[in-house]
MDAnalysis code that builds the backbone (N, CA, C; Angstrom):
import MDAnalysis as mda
import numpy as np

u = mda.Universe.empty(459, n_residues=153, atom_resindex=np.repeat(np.arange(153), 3), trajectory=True)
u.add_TopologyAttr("name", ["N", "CA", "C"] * 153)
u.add_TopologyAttr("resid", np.arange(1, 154))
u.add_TopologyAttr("resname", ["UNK", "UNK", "UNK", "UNK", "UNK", "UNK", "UNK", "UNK", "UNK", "UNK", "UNK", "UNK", "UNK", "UNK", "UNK", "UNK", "UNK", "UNK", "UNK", "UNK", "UNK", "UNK", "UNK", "UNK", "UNK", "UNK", "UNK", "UNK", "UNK", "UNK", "UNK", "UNK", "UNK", "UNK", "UNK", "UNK", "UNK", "UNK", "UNK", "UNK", "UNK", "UNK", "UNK", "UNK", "UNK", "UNK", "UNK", "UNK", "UNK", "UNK", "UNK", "UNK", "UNK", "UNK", "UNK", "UNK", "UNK", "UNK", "UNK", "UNK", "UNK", "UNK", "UNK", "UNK", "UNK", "UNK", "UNK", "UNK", "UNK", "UNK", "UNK", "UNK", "UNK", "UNK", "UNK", "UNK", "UNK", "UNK", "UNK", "UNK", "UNK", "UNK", "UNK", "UNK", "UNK", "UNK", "UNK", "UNK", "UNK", "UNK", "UNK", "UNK", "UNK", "UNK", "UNK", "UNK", "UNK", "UNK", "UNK", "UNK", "UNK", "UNK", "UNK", "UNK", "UNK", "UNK", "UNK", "UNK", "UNK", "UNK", "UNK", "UNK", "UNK", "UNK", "UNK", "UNK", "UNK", "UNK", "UNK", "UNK", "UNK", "UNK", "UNK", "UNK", "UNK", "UNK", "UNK", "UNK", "UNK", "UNK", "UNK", "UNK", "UNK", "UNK", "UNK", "UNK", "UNK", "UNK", "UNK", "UNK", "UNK", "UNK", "UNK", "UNK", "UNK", "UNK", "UNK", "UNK", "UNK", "UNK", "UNK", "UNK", "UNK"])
u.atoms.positions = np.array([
    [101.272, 114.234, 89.234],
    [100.137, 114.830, 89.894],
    [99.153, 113.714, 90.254],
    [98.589, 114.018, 91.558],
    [97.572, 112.854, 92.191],
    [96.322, 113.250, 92.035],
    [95.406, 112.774, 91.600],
    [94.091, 112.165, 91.237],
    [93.550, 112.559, 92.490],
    [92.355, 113.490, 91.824],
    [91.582, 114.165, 93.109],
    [91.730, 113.043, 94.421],
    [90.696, 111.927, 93.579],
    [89.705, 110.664, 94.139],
    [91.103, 110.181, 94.886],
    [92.376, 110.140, 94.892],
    [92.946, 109.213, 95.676],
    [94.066, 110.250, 96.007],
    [93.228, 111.159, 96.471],
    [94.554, 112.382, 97.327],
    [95.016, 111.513, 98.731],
    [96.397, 111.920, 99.356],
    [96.339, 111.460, 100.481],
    [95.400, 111.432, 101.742],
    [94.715, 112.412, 101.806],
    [93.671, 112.733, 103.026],
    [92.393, 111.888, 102.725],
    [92.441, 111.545, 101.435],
    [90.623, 110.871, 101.130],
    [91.438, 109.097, 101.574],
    [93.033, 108.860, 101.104],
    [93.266, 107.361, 101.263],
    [93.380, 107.276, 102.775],
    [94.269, 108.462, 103.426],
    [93.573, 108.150, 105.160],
    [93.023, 108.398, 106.077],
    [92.100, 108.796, 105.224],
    [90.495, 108.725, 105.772],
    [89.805, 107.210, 105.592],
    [90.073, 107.003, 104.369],
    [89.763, 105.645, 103.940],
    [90.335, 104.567, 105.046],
    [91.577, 104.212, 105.162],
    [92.341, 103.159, 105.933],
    [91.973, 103.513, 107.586],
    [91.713, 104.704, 108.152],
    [91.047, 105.233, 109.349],
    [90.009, 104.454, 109.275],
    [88.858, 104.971, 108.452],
    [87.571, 104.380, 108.981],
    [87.503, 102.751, 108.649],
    [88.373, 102.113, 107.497],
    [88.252, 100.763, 108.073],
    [89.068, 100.215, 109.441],
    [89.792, 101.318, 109.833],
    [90.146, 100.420, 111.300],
    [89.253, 100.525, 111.870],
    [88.529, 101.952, 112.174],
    [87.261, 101.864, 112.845],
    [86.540, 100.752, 113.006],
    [85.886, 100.584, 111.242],
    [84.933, 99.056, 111.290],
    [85.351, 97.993, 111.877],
    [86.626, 97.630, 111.852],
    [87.640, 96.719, 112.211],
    [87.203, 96.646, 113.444],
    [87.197, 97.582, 114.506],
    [87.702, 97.943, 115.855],
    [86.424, 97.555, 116.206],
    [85.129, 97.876, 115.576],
    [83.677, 98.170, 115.997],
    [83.166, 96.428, 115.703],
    [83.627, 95.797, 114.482],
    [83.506, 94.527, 114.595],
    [84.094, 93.429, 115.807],
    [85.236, 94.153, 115.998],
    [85.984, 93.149, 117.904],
    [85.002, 93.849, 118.982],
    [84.491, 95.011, 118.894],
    [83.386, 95.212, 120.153],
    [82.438, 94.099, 120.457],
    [81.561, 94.121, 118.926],
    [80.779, 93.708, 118.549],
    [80.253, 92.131, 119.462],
    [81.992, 91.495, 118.794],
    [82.480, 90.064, 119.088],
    [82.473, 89.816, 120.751],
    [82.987, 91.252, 121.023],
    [83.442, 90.921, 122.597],
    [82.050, 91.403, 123.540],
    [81.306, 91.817, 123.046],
    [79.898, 92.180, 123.821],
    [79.344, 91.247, 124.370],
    [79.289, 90.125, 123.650],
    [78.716, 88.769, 124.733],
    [79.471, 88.615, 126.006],
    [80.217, 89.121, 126.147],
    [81.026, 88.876, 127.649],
    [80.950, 89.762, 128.274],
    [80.070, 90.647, 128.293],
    [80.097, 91.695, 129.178],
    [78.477, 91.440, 129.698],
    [78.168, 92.182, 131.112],
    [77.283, 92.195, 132.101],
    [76.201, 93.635, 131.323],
    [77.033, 94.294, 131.398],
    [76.043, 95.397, 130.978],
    [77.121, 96.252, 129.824],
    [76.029, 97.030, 129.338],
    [76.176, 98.116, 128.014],
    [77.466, 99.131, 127.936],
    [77.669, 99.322, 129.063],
    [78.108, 100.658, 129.456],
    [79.687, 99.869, 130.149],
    [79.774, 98.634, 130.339],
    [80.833, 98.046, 130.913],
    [81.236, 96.638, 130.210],
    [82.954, 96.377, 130.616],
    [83.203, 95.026, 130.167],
    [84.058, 95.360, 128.384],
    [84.634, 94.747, 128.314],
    [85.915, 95.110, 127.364],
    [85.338, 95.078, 125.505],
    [84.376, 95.391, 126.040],
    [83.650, 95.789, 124.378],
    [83.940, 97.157, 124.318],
    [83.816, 97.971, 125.282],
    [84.048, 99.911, 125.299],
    [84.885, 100.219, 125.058],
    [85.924, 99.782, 125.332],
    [87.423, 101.100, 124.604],
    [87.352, 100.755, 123.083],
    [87.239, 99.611, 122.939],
    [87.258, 99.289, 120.972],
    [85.828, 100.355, 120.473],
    [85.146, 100.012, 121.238],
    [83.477, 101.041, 120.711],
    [84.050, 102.591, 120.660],
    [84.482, 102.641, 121.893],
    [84.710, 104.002, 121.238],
    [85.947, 104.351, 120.723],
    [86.868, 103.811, 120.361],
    [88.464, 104.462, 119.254],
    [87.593, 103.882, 118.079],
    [87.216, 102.740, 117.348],
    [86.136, 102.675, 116.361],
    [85.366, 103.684, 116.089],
    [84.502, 104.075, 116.882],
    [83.463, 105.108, 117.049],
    [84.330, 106.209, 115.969],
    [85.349, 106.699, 117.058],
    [86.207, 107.902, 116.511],
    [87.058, 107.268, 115.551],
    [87.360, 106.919, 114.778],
    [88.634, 106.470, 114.179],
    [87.395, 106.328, 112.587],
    [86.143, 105.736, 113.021],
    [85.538, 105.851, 111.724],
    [84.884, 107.638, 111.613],
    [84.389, 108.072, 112.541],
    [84.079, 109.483, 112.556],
    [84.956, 110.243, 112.153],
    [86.614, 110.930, 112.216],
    [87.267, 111.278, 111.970],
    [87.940, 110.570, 110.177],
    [87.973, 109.318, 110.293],
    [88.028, 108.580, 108.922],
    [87.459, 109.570, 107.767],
    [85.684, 109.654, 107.940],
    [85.336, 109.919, 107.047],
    [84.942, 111.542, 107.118],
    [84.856, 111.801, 107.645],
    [85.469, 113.702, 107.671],
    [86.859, 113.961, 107.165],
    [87.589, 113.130, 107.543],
    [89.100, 112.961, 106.970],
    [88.904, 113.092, 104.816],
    [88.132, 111.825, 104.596],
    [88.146, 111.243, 103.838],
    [86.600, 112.358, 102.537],
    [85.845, 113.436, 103.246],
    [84.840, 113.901, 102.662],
    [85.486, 115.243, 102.658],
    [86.739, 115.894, 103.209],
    [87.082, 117.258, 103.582],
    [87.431, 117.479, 101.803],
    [87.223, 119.072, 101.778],
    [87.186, 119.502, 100.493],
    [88.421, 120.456, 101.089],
    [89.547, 119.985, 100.136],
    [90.810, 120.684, 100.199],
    [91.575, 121.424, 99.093],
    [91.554, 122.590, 98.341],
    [92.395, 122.566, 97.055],
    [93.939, 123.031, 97.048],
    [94.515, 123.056, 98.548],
    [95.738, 123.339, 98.449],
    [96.083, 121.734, 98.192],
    [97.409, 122.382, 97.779],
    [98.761, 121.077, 97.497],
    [99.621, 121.482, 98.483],
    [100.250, 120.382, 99.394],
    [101.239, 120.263, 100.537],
    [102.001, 119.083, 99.742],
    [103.671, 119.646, 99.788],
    [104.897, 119.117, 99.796],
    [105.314, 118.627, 100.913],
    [105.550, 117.523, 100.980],
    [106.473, 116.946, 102.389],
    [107.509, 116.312, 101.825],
    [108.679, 116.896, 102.435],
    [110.195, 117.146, 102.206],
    [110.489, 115.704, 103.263],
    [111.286, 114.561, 102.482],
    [111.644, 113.403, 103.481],
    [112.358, 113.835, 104.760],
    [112.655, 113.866, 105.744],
    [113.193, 114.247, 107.015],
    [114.872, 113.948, 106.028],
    [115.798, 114.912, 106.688],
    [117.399, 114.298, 106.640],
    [118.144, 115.142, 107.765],
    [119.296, 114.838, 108.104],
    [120.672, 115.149, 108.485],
    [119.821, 114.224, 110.201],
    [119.907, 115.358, 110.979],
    [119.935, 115.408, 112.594],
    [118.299, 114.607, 112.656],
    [117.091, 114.934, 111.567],
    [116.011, 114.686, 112.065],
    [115.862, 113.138, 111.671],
    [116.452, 112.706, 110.486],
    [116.482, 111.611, 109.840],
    [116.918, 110.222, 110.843],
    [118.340, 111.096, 111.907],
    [118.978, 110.674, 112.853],
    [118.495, 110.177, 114.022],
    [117.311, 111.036, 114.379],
    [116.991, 110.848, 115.375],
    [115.656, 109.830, 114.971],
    [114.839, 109.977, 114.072],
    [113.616, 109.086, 113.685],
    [114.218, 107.583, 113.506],
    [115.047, 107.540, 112.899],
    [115.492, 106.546, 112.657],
    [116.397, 105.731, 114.225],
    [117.037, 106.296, 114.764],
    [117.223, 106.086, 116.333],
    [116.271, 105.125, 117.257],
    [114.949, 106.441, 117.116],
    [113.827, 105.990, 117.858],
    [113.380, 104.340, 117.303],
    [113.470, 103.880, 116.243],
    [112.308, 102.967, 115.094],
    [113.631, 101.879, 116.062],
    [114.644, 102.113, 115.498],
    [115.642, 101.335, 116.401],
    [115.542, 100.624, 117.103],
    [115.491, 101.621, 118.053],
    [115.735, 101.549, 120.100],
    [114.189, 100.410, 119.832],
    [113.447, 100.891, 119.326],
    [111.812, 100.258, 119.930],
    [112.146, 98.712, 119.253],
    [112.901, 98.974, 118.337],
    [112.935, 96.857, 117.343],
    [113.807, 96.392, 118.597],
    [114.864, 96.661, 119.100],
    [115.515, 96.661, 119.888],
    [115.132, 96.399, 121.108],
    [114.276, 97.457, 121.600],
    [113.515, 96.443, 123.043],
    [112.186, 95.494, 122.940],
    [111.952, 95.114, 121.855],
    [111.202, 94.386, 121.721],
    [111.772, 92.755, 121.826],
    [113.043, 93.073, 121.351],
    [113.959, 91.907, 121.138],
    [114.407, 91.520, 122.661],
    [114.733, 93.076, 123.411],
    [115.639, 92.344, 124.768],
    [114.447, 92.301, 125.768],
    [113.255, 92.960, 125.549],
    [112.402, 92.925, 126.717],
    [112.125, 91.186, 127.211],
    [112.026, 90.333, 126.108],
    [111.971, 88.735, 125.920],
    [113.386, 88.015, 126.844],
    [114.532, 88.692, 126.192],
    [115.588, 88.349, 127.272],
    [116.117, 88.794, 128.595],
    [116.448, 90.323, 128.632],
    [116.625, 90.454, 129.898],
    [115.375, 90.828, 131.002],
    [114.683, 90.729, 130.622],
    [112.915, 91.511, 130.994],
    [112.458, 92.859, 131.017],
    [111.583, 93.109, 131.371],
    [110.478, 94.221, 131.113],
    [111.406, 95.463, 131.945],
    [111.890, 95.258, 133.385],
    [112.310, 96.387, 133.853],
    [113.437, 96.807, 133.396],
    [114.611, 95.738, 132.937],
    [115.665, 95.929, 132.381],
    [115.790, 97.119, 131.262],
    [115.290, 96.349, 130.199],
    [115.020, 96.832, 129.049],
    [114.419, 98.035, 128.928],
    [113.215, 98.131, 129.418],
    [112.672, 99.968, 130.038],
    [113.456, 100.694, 130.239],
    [113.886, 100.224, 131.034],
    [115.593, 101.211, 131.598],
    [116.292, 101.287, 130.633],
    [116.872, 100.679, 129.823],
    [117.876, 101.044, 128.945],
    [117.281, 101.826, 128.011],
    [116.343, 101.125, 127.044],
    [115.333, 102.091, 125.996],
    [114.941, 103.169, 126.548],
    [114.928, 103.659, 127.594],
    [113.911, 104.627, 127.738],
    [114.969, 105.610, 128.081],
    [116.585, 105.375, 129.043],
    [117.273, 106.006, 129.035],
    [117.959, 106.613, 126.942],
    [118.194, 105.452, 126.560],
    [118.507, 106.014, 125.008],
    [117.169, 106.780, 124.191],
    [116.271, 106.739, 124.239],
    [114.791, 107.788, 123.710],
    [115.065, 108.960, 124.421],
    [115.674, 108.896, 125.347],
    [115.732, 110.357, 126.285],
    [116.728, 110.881, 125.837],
    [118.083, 110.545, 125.832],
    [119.074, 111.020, 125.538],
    [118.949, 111.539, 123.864],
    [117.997, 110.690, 122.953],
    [117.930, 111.036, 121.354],
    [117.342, 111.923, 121.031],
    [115.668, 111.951, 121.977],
    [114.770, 112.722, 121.660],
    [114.606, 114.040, 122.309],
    [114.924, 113.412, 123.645],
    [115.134, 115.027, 124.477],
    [116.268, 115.687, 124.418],
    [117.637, 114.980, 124.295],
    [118.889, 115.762, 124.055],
    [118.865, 116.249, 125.533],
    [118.761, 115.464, 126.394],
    [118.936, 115.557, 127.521],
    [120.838, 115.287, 127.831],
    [121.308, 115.517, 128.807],
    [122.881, 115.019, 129.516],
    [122.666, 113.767, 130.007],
    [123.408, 113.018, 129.584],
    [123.527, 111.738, 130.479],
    [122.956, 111.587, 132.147],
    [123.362, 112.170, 132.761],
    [122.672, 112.095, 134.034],
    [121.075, 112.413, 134.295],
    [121.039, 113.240, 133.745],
    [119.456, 113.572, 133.653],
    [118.641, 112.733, 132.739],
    [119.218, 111.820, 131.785],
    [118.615, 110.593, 131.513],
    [118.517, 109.335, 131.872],
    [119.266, 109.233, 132.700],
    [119.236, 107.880, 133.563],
    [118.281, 108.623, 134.732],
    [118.605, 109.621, 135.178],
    [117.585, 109.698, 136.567],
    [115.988, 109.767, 135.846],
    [115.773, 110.261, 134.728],
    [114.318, 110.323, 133.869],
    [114.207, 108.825, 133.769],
    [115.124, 108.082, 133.444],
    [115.011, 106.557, 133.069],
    [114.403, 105.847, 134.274],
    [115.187, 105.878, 135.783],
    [114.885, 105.156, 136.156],
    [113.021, 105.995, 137.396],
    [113.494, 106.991, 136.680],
    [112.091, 107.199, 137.555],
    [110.653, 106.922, 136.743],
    [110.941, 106.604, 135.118],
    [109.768, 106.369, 134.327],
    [109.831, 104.886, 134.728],
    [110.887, 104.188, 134.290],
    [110.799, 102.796, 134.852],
    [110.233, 102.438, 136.281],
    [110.716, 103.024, 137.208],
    [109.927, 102.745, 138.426],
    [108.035, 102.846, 138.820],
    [107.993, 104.461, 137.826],
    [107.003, 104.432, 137.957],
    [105.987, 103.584, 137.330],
    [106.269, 103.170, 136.170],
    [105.423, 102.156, 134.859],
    [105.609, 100.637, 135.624],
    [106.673, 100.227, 136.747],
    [106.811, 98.947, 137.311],
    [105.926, 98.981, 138.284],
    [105.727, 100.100, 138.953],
    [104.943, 99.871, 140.145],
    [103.722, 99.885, 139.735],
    [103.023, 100.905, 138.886],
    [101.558, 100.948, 138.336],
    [101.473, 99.566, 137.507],
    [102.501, 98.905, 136.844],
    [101.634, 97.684, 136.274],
    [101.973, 96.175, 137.056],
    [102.652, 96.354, 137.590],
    [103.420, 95.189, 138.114],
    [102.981, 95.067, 139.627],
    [102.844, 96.313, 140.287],
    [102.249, 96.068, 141.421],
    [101.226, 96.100, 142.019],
    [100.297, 97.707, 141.479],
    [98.972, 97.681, 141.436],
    [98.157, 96.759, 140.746],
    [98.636, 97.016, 139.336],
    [97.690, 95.855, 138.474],
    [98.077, 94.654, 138.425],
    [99.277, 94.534, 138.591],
    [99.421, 92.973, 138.946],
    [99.943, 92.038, 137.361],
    [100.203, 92.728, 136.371],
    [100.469, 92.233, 135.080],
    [101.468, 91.834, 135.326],
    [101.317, 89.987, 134.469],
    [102.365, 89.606, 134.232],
    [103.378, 89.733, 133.419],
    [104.726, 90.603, 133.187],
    [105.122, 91.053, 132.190],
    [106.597, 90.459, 132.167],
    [107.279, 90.048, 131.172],
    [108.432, 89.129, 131.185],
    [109.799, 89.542, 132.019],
    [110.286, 88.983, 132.854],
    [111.132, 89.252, 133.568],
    [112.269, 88.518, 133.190],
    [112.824, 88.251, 131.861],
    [113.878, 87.605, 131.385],
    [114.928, 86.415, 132.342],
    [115.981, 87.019, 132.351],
    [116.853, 86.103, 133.330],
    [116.984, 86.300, 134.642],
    [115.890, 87.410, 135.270],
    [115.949, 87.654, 136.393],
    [114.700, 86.763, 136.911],
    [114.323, 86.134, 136.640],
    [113.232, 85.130, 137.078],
    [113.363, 83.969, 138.645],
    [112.470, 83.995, 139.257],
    [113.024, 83.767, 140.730],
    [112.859, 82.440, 140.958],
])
């Protein structure tokens, strides 16, 4: 039996609101580089900080007296979680070698086929239309440089 003081919901509430602080200290840092208050790459950290310590400690002050069992995942679900953790170590590894569009494509066709239990065909056409679309919004609009492995020109 677990100890009021270190139930799960009060420890992540706890580890929440120090990312918060965490998050609210890189604002903090990054505020000198910005023009004004309201703009410039101090704001998205200000506010997931903001929320991440707000939710933290509501997380972490909630008065709860039920007890919840959580049963480890197994058979098909175990299968598929474990799949996903996979595929992602996995394109992290080939996104470096074959590049960013490659690798999208393949990972994203196998997440589809695991998670959606989609047919083969309908995961490659989901594949290459998420890939297309995530290449053109970052690669062409925004212009990010993102690794293009051995296809390099």
């Amino acid at each position: 039996m677990t100890s009021k003081l270190l139930s799960e919901k009060r420890m992540g509430g706890l580890i929440a609101a120090m990312f918060g602080l965490l998050s609210l200290n890189e604002a903090k840092m990054l505020y000198p580089y910005s023009k004004n208050i309201l703009t410039g790459d101090h704001v998205f950290p200000v506010f997931i900080g903001a929320l991440l310590l707000l939710f933290g400690l509501c997380l972490g002050f909630e008065q709860s007296n039920e007890e919840y069992k959580a049963d480890l995942p197994s058979g098909k679900t175990r299968f598929t979680l474990m799949s996903c953790i996979a595929s992602l170590f996995v394109y992290c590894f080939f996104i470096t070698i074959i590049g960013y569009a490659a690798s999208t494509f393949i990972i994203s066709v196998c997440l589809l086929k695991v998670i959606g239990q989609y047919r083969w065909n309908v995961s490659l056409l989901l594949g290459v239309m998420l890939t297309s679309v995530i290449y053109f919004l970052f690669i062409v609009l925004l212009k990010t440089p993102l690794p293009s492995g051995f296809f390099t020109n």
